[in-house]
C-alpha positions, 0 to 999 in steps of 0.5 A, a space after each residue: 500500500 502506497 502513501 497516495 492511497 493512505 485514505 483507503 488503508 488506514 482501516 486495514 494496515 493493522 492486519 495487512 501486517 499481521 498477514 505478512 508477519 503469519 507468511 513470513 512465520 510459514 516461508 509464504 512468499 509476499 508480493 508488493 505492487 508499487 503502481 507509478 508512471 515515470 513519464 505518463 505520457 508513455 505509459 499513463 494509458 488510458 487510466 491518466 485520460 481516465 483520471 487527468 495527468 495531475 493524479 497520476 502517482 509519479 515513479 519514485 515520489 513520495 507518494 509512490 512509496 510503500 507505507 512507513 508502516 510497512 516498510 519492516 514488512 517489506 524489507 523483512 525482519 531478522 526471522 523472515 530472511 528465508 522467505 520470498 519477498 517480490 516488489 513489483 514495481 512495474 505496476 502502471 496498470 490497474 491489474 496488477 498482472 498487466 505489464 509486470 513480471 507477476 504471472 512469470 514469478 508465481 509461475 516459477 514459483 508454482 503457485 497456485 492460490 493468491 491471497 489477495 489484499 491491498 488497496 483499492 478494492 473495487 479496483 486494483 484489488 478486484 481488477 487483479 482478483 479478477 485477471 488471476 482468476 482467469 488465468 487459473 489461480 485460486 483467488 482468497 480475497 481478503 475483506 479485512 485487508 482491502 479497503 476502498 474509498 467508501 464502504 459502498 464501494 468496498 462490499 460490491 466488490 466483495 459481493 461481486 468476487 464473492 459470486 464468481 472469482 473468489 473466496 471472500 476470507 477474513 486475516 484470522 482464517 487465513 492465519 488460520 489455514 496457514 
């Protein structure tokens, strides 16, 4: 979760973190997506015709950066050293697979399931849910750790996931199957 998206995670950063720290304990591997454009006249596509060049979260900014309340987490504590740990940093599109090395690393991998968490939900979250599913992931979408501009926005989306494209989980029973 990046600084430009502060409003729509404060709720969820708290067990964002308690996720990580469980996938870490179980060697899990975490992938993190920084979305940014360094020149959106290239590569802002329709999402900056969508939202105007001035909202677009330039590459390498202060908005650009991961949570300070993440950060730990990203660059892994002590006892999470063994553990796979990816920041993509390609992101330039709303799905998180779109243009990015996402689907070679899990490939390579050999994972199957995505547990998804993030912000927004009824975007990226929903819009990266959706494309995994697709390409045959089994998708565990995180109510308790997506969060969106309003609540409205929020439970559509998981109502809609919920329907057709994934299981709708909370952090304690993931924790939990972990």
């Amino acid at each position: 979760m990046q600084i430009a998206f502060r409003n729509c995670s404060t709720k969820i950063i708290e067990n964002v973190q308690l996720l990580v720290k469980r996938c870490h304990e179980k060697d899990v591997p975490v992938f993190w997506t920084q979305h940014g454009h360094r020149n959106v006249e290239f590569d802002g596509g329709t999402l900056s015709r969508w939202c105007g060049e001035e909202k677009m979260v330039k590459w390498g900014s202060k908005d650009w950066e991961i949570l300070p309340e993440l950060q730990p987490y990203v660059s892994r504590s002590p006892e999470a050293i063994n553990t796979l740990g990816f920041v993509i940093k390609s992101k330039t599109r709303i799905n998180a697979f779109q243009n990015t090395e996402l689907n070679s690393l899990l490939t390579s991998l050999g994972i199957e399931t995505l547990i998804i968490s993030g912000v927004s939900t009824n975007v990226c979250c929903e819009s990266t849910a959706r494309s995994g599913f697709d390409q045959d992931y089994n998708i565990i979408f995180l109510d308790d750790a997506t969060g969106a501009k309003n609540e409205e926005m929020h439970k559509a989306s998981i109502l809609n996931l919920g329907y057709g494209f994934a299981k709708i989980s909370t952090v304690k029973e993931v924790i939990e199957w972990l």
